[in-house]
C-alpha positions in Angstrom: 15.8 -8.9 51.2 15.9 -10.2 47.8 18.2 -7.4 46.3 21.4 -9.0 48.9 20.8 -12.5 47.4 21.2 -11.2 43.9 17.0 -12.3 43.6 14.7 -10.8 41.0 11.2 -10.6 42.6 8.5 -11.9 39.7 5.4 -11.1 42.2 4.5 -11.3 45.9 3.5 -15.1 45.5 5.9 -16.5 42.6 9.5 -17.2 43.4 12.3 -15.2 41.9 14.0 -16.0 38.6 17.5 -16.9 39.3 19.2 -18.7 36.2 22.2 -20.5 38.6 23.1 -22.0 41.7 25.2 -22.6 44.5 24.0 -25.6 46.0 25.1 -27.1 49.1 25.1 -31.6 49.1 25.8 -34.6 51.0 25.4 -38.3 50.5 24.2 -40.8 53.1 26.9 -42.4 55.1 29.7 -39.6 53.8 30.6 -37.0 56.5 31.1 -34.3 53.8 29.8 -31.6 52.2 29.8 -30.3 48.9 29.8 -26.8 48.1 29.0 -26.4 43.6 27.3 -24.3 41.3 25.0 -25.6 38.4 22.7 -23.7 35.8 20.7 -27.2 35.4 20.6 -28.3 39.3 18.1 -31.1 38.3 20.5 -32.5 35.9 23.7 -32.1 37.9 21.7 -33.8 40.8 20.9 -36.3 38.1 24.1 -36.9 37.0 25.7 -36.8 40.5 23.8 -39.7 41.4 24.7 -41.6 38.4 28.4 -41.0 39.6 28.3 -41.2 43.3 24.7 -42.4 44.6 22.1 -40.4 45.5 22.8 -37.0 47.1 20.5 -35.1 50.0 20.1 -31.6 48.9 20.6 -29.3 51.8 19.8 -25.7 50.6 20.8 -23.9 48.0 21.9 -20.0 46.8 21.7 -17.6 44.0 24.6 -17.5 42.3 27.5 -19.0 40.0 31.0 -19.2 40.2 31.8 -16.4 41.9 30.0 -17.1 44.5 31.3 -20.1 44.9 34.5 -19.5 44.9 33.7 -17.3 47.6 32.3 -19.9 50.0 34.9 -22.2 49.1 37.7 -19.1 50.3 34.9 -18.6 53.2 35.2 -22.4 54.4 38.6 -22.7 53.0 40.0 -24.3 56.8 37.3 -27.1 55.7 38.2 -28.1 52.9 39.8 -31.5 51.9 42.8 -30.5 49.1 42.1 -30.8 45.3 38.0 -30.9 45.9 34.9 -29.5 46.5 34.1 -31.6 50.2 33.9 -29.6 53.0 34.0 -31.0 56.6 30.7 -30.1 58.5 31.7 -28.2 60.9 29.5 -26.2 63.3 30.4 -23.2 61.3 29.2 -24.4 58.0 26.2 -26.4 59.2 25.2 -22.7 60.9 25.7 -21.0 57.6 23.9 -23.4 55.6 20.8 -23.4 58.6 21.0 -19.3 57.7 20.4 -19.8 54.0 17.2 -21.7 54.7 15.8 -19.3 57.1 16.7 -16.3 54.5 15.6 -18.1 51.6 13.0 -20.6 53.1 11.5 -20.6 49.3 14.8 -22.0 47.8 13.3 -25.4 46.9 10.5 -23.7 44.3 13.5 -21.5 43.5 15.4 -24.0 42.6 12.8 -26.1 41.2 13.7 -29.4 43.1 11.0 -29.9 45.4 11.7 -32.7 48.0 12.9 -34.9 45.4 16.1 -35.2 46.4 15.9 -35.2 50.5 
């Protein structure tokens, strides 16, 4: 399984090395989601919060730009023009409940933890 998600294995126990992101946000009181990617996830969550209040992590993937730009194609009937907010539709709220269940380790993976729940 780890092979399709672009994973490294480091051992049966420790989560895999993955050196970027595509992580998957919303804010309280804001019916959007945002669909980035970040090599530092702690300090664009950091720095997202500075900008626009706290934001509730909702999973995250392996992978960088390319990857994003292929959810944001993927979700592209979502989308609002000129940004990265998506509309949750049932669609995208299935495909973010599917990362979690194929990657139910993503928060060690990430190194997050529930800080940012």
């Amino acid at each position: 399984m780890t092979a399709d998600l672009g994973l490294t294995a480091q051992g049966e126990d420790a989560p895999p090395i993955v050196r970027s992101f595509v992580y998957y946000i919303t804010w309280p009181g804001v019916d959007m989601i945002k669909i980035g990617t970040s090599q530092a996830l702690r300090k664009r969550l950091a720095s997202l919060s500075r900008s626009t209040g706290k934001p509730q992590l909702l999973v995250v993937e392996p992978g960088g730009y390319q990857r994003e730009r292929s959810r944001h194609s993927q979700f592209a009937s979502l989308r609002t023009a000129g940004t990265e907010l998506f509309r949750p539709a049932t669609v995208l709220l299935e495909h973010i409940d599917n990362l979690c269940q194929k990657i139910p380790h993503w928060r060690g993976m990430a190194n997050v933890g529930h800080e940012w729940d």
